[in-house]
N, C-alpha and C positions, 0 to 999 in steps of 0.2 A: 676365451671362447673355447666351446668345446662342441666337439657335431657325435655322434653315435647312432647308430640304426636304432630305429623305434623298439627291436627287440630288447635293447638295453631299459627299456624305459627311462625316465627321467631322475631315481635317486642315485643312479650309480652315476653318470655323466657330473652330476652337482660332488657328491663325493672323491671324483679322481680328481677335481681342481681342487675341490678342500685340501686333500689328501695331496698334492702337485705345491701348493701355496707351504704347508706346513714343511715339506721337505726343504722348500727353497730357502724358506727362513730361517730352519735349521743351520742350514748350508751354510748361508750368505750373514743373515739376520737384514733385520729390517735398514739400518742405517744405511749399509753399501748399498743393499737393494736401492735405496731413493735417491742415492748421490753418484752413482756409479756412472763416469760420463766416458770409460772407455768404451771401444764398440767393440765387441765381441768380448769383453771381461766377463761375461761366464755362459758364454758356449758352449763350456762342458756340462753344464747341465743339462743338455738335451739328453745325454745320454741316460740320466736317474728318469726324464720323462718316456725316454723309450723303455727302458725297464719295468715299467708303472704299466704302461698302455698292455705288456705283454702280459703283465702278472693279471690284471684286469679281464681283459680278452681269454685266457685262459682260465678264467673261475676261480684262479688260486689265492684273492683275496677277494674278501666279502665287502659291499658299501656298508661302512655306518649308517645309523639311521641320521639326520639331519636334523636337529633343532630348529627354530629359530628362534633368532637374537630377540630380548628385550623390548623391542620397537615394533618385531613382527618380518624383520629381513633378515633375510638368510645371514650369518658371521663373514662369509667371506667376501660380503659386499659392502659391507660396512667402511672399507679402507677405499679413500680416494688414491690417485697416485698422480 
């Protein structure tokens, strides 16, 4: 879930969770991400999302523009969890 003021309009908000999802996977990759049953085993990721929110909020990075996937939904909704 992601909230922004209306000023944001709606392709940058779709973009920082694209943009949120790609880093974590990075990060983590998908495996841990889905099996991962400590709690709090990656906490520190808050901190790459608060870095994100600043660079955002600050204009310092641009939203891509947004596809959508083969089917007609957006890429990063594609994946159940």
């Amino acid at each position: 879930m992601c909230m922004a003021d209306d000023s944001f309009g709606r392709r940058i908000p779709f973009a920082f969770l694209q943009d949120i999802k790609t880093k974590f996977l990075e990060q983590y990759g998908q495996e841990r991400a889905l099996n991962s049953l400590v709690p709090y085993a990656m906490n520190e990721f808050s901190k790459t999302i608060a870095k994100q929110m600043v660079r955002i909020e600050k204009g310092e990075e641009k939203a891509p523009i947004i596809t959508f996937g083969q089917h007609g939904s957006l890429p990063f909704l594609n994946h159940s969890v």
